[in-house]
VEXDREN-2710 file (C-alpha; in Angstrom, 1 decimal):
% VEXDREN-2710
k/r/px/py/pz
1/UNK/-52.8/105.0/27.9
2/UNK/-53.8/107.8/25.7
3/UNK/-57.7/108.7/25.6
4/UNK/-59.7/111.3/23.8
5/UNK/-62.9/113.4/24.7
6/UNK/-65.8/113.8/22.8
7/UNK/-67.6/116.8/22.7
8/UNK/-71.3/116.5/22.5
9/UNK/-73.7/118.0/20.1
10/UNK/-75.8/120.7/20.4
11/UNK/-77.4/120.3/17.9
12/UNK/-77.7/117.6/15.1
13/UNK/-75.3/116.8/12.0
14/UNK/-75.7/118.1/9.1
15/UNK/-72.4/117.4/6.8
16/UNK/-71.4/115.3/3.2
17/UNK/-68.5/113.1/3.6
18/UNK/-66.4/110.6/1.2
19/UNK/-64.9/108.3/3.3
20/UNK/-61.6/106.0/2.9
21/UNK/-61.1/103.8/0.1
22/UNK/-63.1/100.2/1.1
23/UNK/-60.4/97.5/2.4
24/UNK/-62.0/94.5/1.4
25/UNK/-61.6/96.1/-2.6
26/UNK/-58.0/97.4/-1.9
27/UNK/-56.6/94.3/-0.2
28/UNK/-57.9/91.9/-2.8
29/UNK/-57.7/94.2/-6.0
30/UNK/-53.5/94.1/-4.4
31/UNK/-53.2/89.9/-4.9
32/UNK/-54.7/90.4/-8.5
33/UNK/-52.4/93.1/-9.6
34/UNK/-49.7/91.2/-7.9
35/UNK/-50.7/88.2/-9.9
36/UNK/-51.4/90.0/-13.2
37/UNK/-48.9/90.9/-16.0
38/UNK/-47.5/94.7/-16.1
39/UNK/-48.4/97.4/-14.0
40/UNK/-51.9/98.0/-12.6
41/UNK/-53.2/100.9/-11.3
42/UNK/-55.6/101.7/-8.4
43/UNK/-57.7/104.5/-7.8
44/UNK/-58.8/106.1/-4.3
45/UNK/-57.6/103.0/-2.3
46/UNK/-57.6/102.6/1.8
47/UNK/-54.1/104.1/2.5
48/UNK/-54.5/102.8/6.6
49/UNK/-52.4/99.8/8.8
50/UNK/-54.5/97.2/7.2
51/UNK/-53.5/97.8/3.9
52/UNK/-49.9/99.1/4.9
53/UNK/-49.6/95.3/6.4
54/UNK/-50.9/93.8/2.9
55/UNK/-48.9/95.7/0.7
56/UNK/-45.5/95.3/3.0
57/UNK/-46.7/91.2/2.8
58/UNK/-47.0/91.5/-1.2
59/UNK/-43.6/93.9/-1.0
60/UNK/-41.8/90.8/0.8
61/UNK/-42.8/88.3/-2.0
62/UNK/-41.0/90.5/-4.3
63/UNK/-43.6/92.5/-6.1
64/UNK/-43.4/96.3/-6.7
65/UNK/-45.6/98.7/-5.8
66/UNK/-45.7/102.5/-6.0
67/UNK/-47.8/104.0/-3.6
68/UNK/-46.5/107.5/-3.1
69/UNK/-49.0/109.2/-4.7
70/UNK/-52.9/108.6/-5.9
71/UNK/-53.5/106.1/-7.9
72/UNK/-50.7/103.6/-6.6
73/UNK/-49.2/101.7/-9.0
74/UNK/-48.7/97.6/-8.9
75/UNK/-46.0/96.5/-11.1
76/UNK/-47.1/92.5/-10.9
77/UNK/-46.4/89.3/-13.0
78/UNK/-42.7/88.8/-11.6
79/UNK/-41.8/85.5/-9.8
80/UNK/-42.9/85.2/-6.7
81/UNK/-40.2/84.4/-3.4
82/UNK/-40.8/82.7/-0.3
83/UNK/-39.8/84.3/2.8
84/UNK/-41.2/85.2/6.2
85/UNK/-43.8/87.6/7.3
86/UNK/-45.3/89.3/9.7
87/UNK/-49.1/89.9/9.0
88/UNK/-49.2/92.3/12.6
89/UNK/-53.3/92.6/13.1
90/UNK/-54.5/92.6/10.0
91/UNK/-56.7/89.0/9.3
92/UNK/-57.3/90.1/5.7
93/UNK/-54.0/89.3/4.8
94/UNK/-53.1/86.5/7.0
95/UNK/-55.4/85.0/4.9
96/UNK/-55.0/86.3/1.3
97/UNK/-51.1/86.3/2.0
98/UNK/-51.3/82.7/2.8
99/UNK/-52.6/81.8/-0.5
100/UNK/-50.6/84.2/-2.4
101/UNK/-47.3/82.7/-1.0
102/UNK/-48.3/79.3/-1.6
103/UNK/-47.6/80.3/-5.3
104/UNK/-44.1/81.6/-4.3
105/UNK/-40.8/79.8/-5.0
106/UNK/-39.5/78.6/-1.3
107/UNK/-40.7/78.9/1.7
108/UNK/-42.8/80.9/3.6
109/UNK/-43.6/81.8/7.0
110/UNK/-46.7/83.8/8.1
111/UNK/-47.2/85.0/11.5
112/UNK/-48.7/88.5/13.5
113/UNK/-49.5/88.9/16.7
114/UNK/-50.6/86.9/20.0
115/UNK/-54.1/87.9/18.8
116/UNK/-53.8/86.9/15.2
117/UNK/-52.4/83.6/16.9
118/UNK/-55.9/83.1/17.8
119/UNK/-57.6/83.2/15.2
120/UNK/-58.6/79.9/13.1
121/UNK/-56.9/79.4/9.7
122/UNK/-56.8/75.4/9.4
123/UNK/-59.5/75.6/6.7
124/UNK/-57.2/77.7/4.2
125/UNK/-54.4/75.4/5.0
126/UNK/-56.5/72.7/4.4
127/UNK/-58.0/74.0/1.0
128/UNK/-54.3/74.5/-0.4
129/UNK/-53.9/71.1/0.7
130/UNK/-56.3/70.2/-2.0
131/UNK/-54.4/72.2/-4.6
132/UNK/-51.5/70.9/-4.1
133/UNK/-49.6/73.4/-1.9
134/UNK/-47.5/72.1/1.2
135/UNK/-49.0/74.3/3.9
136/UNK/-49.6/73.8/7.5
137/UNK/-51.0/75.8/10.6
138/UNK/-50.0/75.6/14.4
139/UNK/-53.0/73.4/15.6
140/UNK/-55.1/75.5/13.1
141/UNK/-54.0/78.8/13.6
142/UNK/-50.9/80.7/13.2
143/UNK/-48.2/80.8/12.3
144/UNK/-48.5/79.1/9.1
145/UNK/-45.4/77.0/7.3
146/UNK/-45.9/76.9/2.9
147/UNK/-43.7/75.6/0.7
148/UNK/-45.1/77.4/-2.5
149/UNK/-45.5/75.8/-5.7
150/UNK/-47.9/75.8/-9.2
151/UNK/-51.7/75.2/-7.2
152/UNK/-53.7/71.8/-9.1
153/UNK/-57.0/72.7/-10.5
154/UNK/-60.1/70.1/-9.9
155/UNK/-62.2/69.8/-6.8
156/UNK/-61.1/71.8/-3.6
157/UNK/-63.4/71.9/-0.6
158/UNK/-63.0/74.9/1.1
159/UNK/-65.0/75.8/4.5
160/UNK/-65.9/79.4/4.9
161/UNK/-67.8/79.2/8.2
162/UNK/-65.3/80.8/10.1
163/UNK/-64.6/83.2/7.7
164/UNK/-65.5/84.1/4.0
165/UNK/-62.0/85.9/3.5
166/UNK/-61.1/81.5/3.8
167/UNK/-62.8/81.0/0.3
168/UNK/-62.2/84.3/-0.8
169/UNK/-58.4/83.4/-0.4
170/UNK/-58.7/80.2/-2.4
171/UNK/-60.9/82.3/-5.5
172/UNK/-57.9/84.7/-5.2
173/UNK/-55.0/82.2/-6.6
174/UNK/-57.3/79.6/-8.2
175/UNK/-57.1/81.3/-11.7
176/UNK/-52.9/80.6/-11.4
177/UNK/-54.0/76.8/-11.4
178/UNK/-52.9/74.6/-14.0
179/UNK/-56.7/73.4/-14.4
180/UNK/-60.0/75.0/-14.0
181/UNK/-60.7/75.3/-9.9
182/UNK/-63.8/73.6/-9.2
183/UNK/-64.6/75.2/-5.0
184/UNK/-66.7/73.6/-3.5
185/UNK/-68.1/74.8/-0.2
186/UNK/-68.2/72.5/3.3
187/UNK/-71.2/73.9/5.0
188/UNK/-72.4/77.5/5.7
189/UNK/-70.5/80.6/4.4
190/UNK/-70.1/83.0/7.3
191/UNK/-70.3/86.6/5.4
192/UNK/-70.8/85.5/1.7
193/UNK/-72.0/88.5/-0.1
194/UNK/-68.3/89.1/0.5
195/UNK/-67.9/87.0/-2.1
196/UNK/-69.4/89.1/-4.7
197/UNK/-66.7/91.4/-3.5
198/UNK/-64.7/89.0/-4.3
199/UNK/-65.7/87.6/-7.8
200/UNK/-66.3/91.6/-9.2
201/UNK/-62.7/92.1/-8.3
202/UNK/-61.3/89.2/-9.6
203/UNK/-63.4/90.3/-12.9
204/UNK/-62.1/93.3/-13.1
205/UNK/-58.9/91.7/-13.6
206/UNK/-59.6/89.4/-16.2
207/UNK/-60.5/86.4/-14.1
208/UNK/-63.7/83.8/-15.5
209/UNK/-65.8/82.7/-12.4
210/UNK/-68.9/81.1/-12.6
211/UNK/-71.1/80.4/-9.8
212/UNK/-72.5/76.7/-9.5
213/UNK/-74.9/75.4/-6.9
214/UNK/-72.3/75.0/-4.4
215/UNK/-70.0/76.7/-5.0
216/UNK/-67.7/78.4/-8.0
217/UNK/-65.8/77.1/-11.2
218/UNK/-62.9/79.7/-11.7
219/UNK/-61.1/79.2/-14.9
220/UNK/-57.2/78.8/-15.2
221/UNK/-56.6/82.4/-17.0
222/UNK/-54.4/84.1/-15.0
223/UNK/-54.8/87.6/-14.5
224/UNK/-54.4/91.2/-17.0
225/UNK/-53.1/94.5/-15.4
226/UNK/-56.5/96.8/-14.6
227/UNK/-56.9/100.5/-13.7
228/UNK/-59.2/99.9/-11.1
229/UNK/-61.6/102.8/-9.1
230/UNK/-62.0/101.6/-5.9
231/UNK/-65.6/102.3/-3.8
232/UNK/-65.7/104.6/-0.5
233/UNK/-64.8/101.9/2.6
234/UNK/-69.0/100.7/3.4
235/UNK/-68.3/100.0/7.1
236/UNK/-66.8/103.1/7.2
237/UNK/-69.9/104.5/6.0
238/UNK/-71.5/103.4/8.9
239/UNK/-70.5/105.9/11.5
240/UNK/-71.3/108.9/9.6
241/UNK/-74.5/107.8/8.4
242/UNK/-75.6/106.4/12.6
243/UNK/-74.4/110.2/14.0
244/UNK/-77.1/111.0/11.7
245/UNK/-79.4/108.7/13.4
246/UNK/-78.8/109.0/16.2
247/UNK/-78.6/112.7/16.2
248/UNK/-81.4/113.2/14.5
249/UNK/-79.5/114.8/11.3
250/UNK/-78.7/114.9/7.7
251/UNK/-76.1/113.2/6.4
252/UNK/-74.9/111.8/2.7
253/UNK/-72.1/109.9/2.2
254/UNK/-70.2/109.8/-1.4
255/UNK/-68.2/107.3/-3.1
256/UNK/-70.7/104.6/-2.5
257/UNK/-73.8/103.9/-3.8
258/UNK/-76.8/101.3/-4.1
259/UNK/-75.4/98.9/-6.4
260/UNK/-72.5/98.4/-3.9
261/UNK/-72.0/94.8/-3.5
262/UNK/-70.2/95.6/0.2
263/UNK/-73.2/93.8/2.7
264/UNK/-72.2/96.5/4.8
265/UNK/-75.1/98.4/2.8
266/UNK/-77.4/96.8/5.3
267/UNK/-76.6/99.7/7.6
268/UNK/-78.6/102.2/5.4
269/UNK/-81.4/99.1/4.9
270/UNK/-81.1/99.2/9.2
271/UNK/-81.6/102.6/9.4
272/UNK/-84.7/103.1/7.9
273/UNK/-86.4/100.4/9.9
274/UNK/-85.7/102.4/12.5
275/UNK/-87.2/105.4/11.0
276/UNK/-84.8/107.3/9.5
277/UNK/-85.1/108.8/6.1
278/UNK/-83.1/107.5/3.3
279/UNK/-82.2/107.8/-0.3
280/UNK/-80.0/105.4/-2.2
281/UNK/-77.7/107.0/-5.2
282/UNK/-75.5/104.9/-7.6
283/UNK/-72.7/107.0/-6.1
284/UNK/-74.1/108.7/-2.8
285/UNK/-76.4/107.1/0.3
286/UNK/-78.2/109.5/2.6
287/UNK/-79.8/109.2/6.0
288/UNK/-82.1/111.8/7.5
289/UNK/-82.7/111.2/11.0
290/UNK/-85.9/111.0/12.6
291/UNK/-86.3/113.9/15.5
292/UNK/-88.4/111.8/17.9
293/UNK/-86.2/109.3/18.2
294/UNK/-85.3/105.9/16.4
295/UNK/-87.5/102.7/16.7
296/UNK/-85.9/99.7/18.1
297/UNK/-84.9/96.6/15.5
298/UNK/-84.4/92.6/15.2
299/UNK/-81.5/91.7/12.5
300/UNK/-79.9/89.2/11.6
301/UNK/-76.5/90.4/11.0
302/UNK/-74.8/87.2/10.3
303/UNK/-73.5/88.2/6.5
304/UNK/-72.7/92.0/7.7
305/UNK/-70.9/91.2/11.0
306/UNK/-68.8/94.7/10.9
307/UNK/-71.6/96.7/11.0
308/UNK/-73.0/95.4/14.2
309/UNK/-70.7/97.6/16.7
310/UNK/-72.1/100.3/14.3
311/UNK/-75.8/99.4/14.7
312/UNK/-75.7/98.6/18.3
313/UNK/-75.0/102.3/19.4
314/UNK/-78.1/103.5/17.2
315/UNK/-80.2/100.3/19.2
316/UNK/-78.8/102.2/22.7
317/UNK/-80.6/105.6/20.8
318/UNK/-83.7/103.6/20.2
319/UNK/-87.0/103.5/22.3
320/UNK/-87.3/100.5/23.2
321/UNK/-85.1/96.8/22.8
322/UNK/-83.1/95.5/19.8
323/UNK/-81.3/92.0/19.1
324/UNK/-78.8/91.9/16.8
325/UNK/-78.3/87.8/15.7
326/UNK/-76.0/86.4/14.0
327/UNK/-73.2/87.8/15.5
328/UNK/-70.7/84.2/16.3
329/UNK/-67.5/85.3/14.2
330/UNK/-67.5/88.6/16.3
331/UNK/-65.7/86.4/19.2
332/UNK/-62.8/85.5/16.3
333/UNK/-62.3/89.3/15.2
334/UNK/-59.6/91.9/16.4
335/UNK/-60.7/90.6/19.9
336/UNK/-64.1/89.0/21.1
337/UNK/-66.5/91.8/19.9
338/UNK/-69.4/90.6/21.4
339/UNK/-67.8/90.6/24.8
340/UNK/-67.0/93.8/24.5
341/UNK/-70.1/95.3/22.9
342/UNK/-71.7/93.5/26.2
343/UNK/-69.4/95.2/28.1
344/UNK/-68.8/98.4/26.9
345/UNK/-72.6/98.7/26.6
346/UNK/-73.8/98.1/29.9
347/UNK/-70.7/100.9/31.2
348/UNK/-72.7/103.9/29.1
349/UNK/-76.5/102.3/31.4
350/UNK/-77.5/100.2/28.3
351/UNK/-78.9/96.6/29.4
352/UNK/-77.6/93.6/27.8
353/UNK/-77.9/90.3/27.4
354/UNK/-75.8/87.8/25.1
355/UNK/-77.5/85.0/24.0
356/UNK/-76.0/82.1/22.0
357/UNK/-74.8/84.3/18.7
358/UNK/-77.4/87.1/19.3
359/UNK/-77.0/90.6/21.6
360/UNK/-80.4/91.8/22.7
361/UNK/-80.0/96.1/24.1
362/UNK/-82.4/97.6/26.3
363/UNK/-81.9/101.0/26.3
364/UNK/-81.3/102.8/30.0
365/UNK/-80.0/106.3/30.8
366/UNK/-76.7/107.0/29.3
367/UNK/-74.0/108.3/31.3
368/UNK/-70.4/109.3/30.9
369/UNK/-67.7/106.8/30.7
370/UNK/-64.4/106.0/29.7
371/UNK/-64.8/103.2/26.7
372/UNK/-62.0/100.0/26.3
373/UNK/-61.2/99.7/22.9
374/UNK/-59.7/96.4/23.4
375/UNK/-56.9/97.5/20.1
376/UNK/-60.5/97.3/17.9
377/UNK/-61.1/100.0/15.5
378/UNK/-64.4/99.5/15.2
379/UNK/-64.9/99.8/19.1
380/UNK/-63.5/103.0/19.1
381/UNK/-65.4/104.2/15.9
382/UNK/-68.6/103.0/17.1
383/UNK/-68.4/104.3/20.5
384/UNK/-67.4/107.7/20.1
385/UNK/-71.0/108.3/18.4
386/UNK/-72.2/108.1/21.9
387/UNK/-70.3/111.4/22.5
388/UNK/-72.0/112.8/20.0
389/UNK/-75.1/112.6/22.0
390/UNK/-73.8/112.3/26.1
391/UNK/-71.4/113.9/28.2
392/UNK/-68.6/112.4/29.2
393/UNK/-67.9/109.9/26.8
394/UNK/-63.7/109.2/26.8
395/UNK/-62.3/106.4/24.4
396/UNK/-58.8/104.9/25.5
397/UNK/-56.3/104.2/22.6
398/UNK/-57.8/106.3/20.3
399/UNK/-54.9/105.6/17.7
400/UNK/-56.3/101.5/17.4
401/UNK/-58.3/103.5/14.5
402/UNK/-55.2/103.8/12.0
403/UNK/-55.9/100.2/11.0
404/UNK/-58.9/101.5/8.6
405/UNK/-59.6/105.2/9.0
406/UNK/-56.3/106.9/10.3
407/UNK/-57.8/110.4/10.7
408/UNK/-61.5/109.5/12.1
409/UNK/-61.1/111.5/15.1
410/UNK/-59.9/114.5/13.5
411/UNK/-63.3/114.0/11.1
412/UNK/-65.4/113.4/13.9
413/UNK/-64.4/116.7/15.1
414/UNK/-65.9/118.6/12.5
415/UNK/-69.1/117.0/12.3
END
């Protein structure tokens, strides 16, 4: 297995840094310019495996899209065609593809792989169910048989506690509904301010949604072609601004700002509990970091669940122990995060405890060590701060970062 060394610091960051285009805008602004009329164009999007998978998915269902150059462009409104396809790792569009070809003429199959098998998607299957569309799940996972169709407006109760890309999917296509889509939600949204990711994209296309008091009321207008400009990747974000942290450096990050509506924001919001310095910009977000080290922190991470692999390396830098709560849809991500943050943690001398949905770090002596990435971006991301500040630090599979930020390690190198 390939691995890659980290050289250590010898002294702290100090660098500005616009990272990739945010996912969670790309991937849903492509179902909206699939779904709207003429040719939309988007700005600065995440050109990575996650949104290579979505865009090959939309490709399949017989849309065009022209993504040679900057902005690509999304040539949508045509007739949409069942067929099979392969969503690889990418759980973004396992579920927005599975609503988006439950609008398609025919039949669709979506699958990906043995890991994507494993993860729950009987609640979107059920919510189409409620619109009308024929689809079923393997026992509640993939892969996923739909016989598309035009979706039923009314009442559909959708359950987002696995997942809020579940409802997101179901906001996605409900303005293609022959009625106005009253969505309702069946207990406690995991991640909602993913939603307001959600409902700005979807506005930017032309789409009426209204929030009610439990849930939304998205109008039948279709969708209009956009030019959107699509926001610097928040949990990107992350890393640089925690080298900074932990490092005790100076670091601003452009293309995202305070008025974000990513929750990954709550990195920055972290940060300074801990003691670090921060200014907010409507397009920039800075972090000094403090030179005496960072204070430990409790948060509740439960609607910002990417950023905890981020925010658990700055609780190993911290003087004394952290929890991070909130953390039970990190077993049901690219693989079982908070086994691995329990693992990978205690190999660099941090000491750790999982309890119920929270990980509580006490800080120990780091040491060098060769970190498992289990195929998880964000494992790799996260840990290779550590060899920013120890010696030794080696991360296997180094490439599992292509799915959001192909050239991280290339950037890291000349921080």
């Amino acid at each position: 297995m390939d691995t890659i060394a980290i050289e250590r610091r010898t002294d702290p960051v100090d660098f500005q840094i616009h990272p990739p285009g945010s996912k969670s805008i790309t991937n849903r602004a492509l179902v909206c310019a699939a779904l709207a009329n003429g040719i939309s164009r988007l700005h600065d999007p995440l050109n990575a495996e996650d949104t290579k998978v979505m865009r090959d998915a939309v490709r399949r269902l017989g849309i065009t899209i022209d993504d040679v150059d900057d902005p690509w462009l999304v040539l949508g409104g045509d007739p949409l065609v069942g067929t099979p396809i392969d969503v690889g790792a990418s759980g973004t569009t396992a579920r927005f593809i599975t609503a988006l070809a439950g609008l398609a003429d025919g039949f669709s199959t979506i699958d990906g792989t043995e890991r994507m098998r494993q993860r729950p998607i009987g609640a979107l299957t059920d919510a189409l169910h409620h619109m009308g569309i024929a689809a079923t799940a393997t026992n509640g996972f993939p892969p996923v048989s739909i016989t598309g169709g035009k979706p039923q407006g009314g009442v559909v109760n959708v359950d987002g506690s696995s997942s809020s890309q579940v409802v997101s999917a179901v906001m996605l296509i409900a303005p293609m509904a022959d009625g106005p889509v009253d969505l309702r939600f069946v207990g406690e949204v995991t991640s909602r301010p993913y939603l307001d990711i959600t409902t700005d994209v979807m506005g930017a296309f032309g789409a009426t949604v209204q929030p009610t008091a439990d849930g939304f009321r998205i109008e039948p207008t279709g969708y209009r072609r956009a030019e959107l400009f699509i926001e610097a990747d928040m949990s990107s974000a992350a890393y640089p601004l925690v080298a900074a942290a932990i490092t005790g450096g100076h670091v601003t990050v452009r293309g995202v700002g305070r008025t974000t509506s990513q929750p990954d924001i709550v990195v920055v919001d972290a940060l300074e509990k801990m003691g670090c310095a921060v200014r907010r910009g409507d397009d920039y977000l800075t972090v000094v970091g403090r030179r005496d080290g960072l204070k430990p922190i409790d948060i509740d991470l439960q609607d910002a669940p990417d950023a905890a692999q981020a925010l658990a390396v700055a609780a190993v830098c911290a003087s004394g122990p952290s929890s991070l709560s909130g953390l039970h849809t990190l077993r049901i991500k690219e693989t079982d995060r908070l086994a691995a943050l329990d693992n990978e943690l205690t190999r660099v001398g941090a000491v750790t405890r999982v309890e119920g949905d929270t990980l509580h770090i006490s800080p120990g002596d780091l040491r060098p060590a060769v970190i498992r990435t289990y195929d998880d971006h964000r494992m790799a991301m996260s840990f290779a701060l550590l060899g920013l500040v120890t010696d030794g630090i080696v991360i296997e599979d180094p490439a599992c970062v292509s799915k959001t930020w192909p050239d991280y390690f290339e950037t890291l190198a000349r921080w």
